[in-house]
N, C-alpha and C positions, 0 to 999 in steps of 0.2 A: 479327528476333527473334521466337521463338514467345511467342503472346499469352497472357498467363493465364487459369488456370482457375478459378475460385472458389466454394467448396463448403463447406460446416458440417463437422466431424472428429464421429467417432466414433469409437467406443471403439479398433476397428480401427486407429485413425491415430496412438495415446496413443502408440507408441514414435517412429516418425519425425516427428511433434511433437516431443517430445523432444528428440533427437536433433538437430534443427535448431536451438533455444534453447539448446541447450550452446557454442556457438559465442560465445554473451557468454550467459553465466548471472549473473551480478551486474546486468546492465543488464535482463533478463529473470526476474527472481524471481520475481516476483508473474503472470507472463505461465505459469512454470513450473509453478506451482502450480495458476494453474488449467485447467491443459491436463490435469497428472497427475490431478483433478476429474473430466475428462469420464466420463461413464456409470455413477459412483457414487452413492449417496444424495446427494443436497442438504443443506448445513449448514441445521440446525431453522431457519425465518424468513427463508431465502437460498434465491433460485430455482436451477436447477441450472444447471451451467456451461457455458455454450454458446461456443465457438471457430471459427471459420471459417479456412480456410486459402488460400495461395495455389501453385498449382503450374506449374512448368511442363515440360509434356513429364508424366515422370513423379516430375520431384524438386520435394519440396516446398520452399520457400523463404522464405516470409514468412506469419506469424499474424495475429490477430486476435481477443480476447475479446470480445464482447459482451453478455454476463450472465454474474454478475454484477455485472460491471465492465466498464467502455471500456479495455483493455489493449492495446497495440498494439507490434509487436516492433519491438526498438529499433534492430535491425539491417535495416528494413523498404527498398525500395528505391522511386526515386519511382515505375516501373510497378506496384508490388503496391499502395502508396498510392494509386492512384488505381484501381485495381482494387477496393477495399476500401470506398471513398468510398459505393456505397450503400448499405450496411450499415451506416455509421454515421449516413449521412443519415439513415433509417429510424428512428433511435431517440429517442425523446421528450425525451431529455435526456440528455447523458455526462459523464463527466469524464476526459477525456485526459491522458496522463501519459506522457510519454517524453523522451530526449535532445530537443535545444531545434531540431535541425537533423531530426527527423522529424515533430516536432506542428508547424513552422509552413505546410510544404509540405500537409499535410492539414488546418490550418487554413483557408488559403488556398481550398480546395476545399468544404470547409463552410459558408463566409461565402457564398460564390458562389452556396451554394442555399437561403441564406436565413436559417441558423441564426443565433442570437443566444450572444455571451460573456455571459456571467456575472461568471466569475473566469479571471485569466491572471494566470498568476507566475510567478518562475524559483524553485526550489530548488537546493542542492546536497546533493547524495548522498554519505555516509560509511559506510563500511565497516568492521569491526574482526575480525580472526581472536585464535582463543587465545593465541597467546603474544603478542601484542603488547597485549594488555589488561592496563591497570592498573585495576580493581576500589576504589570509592571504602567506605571504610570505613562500618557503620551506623549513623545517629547512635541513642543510648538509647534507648529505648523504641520503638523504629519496627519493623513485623513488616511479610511480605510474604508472599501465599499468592495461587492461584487465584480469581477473582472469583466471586461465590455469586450467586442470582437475587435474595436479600436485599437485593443492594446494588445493584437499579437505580434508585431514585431518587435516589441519591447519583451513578450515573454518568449519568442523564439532565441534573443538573445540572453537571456536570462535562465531557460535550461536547460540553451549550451553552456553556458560554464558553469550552472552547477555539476552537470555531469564531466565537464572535465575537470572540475574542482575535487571531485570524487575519483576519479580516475577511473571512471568510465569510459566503453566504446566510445565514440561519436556520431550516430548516425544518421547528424546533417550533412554529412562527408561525402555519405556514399549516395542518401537520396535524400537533397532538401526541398523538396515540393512534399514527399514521405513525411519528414519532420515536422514541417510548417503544421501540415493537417492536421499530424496529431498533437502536435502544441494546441490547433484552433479547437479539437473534440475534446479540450479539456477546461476550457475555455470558464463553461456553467458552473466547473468547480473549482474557484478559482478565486481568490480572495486577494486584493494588491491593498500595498499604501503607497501613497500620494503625498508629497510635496514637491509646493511651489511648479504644481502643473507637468512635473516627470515624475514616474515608476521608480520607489525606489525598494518596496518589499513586493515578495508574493509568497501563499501558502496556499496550498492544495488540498483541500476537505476530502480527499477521496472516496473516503466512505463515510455516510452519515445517516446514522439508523440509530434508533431507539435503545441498541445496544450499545453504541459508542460511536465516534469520528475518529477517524483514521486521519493524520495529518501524513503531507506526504511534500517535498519539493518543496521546501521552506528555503526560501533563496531572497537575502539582501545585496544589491548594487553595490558595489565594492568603497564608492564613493561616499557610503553612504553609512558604512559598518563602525562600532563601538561609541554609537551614539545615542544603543538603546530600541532602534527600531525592530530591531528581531523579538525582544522581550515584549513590546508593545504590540508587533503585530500577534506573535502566538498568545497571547493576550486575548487580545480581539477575536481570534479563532475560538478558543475556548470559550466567552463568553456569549457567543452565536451558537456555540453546540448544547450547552446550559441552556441557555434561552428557548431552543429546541427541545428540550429535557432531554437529553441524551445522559445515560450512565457515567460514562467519562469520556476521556479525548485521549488519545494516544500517540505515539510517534514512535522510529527508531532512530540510534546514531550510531554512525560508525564507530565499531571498537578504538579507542584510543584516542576519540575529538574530547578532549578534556575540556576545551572551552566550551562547545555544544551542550557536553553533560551538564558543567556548570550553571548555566543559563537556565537549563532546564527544571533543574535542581531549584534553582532560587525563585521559578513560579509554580513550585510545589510539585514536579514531577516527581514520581519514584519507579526506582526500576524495577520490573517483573519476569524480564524475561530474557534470553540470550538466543540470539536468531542466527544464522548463516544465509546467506546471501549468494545465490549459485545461476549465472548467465550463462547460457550453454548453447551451443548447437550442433 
C-alpha cells in the first residue's frame, strides 16, 4: 500500500477537502466548517483555522483540524490515524471528538506518548431536518434574539455551570480573564432568551453552513428550568437554521441524560450517531 503523505491544506485544497467530507457530512460538520475556514479572516478572539490532510498518491483521503479545534474525520482510516498522531502529539492540549471506533485507536497512540485524559465520555448525536420538526410552543413573556456583548457576564456565568454541570474541568479557575474572552469570541454565535429583562436560556450555533448547524452549549438558568424554555429556545434555533436553508440542525447529549434525550425526541430529533468525547493533555 502506498504510504501517506501529510501536509497542512491551503486555501488551494478548500474544494477537494470538501469534497472528501461530503462522503459522511453529518458525522463531519464541524470538520466541514472549518476546512470551508481555511485562508479567510479568523472569527474576532479565534486563531485561524488550521487543517492537515492525508493523501495518498494524489487523492486525498482523510482530515484533520488542529486549530481551532482537535477535529478529526470521522471517516478516518487506522493508516491516516496514525499518520496524524504527530500532529496531535504536538499540541498542548485537545479535545477529541469523533465516532467511538476512531477516538479509541488514536487514543491509544496518545497515551503511548504520554498524554494525559482529562475528560472521556460517550455522547449521542441527534439530528432533525424541516419537516420532521415539531417546534415547541413559547411560554409568555420569554423573547429570543442574538446575543449582544452586554450580556457577557451573564454568559460567563452561564458556561461555568454548564460545564460543571457536565463535569467538566473549569477553566475560569485557573485563568478568568482566559475564560471571559473566550466566552466574549463566541459571543456572534450565540443566541439567549429573555424574560422580564434577565438571561434566562442560551444556545450556541457553532456551526452554520448549508450543510447543517451544529448546536452547541445549550444552557437554561436553573431558575428558570421545567418551564419549557429549553424546548422553545432549541425551537427557535432550528427555525433560524431552516430559515437559513440549512440541511438539518444537530446536537450531542451526554450518554445517560435521559431528560435531554427526552426533550430532544419530542421536537423531533433522532439519533444517528454515538461519539466519544476525549480532553487530553
Amino acid at each position: 500500500m502506498t504510504r501517506l503523505r501529510v501536509r497542512a491544506l491551503g486555501p488551494s485544497d478548500r474544494a477537494d477537502a470538501l469534497a472528501c467530507l461530503e462522503a459522511a457530512p453529518r458525522l463531519n460538520l464541524h470538520l466541514i466548517d472549518l476546512v470551508a475556514r481555511i485562508g479567510a479572516p479568523s472569527r474576532r478572539g479565534e486563531p485561524r483555522s488550521e487543517v492537515v490532510g492525508a493523501w495518498r498518491g494524489d487523492a486525498l483521503v482523510s482530515l484533520l483540524s488542529i486549530s481551532p479545534s482537535v477535529v478529526l474525520d470521522a471517516r478516518v482510516g487506522a493508516d491516516a490515524a496514525l499518520a496524524f498522531l504527530p500532529y496531535l502529539g504536538g499540541a498542548n492540549a485537545g479535545l477529541l471528538k469523533s465516532t467511538e471506533d476512531v477516538v479509541g485507536p488514536v487514543w491509544e497512540g496518545l497515551a503511548q506518548r504520554g498524554r494525559q485524559v482529562l475528560l472521556d465520555r460517550i455522547e449521542n448525536a441527534f439530528a432533525v431536518e424541516a419537516r420532521d420538526l415539531r417546534p415547541a410552543p413559547v411560554p409568555p413573556g420569554l423573547s429570543f434574539r442574538p446575543a449582544r456583548p452586554g450580556d457577557v457576564d451573564a454568559l460567563v456565568v452561564a458556561s461555568r455551570e454548564s460545564l460543571i454541570e457536565e463535569d467538566r474541568p473549569d477553566p475560569s479557575r485557573r485563568d478568568p480573564a482566559g475564560f471571559r474572552r473566550w466566552v466574549r469570541s463566541r459571543i456572534p454565535r450565540a443566541f439567549v432568551g429573555e424574560r422580564d429583562g434577565a438571561l434566562v436560556f442560551v444556545g450556541y450555533a457553532d456551526v452554520r453552513c448549508p450543510q447543517g448547524w451544529l448546536l452547541q452549549g445549550i444552557f437554561t438558568w436553573r431558575e428558570a428550568r421545567k418551564q419549557g424554555i429549553a424546548s422553545a429556545g432549541v425551537s427557535e434555533l432550528c427555525r433560524r437554521a431552516f430559515a437559513a436553508h440549512a440541511d438539518h440542525v444537530q446536537l450531542a447529549v451526554v450518554d445517560g441524560n435521559e431528560a435531554a434525550e427526552r426533550l430532544y425526541a419530542g421536537l423531533g430529533f433522532e439519533r444517528f450517531a454515538r461519539l466519544r468525547t476525549l480532553l487530553f493533555s
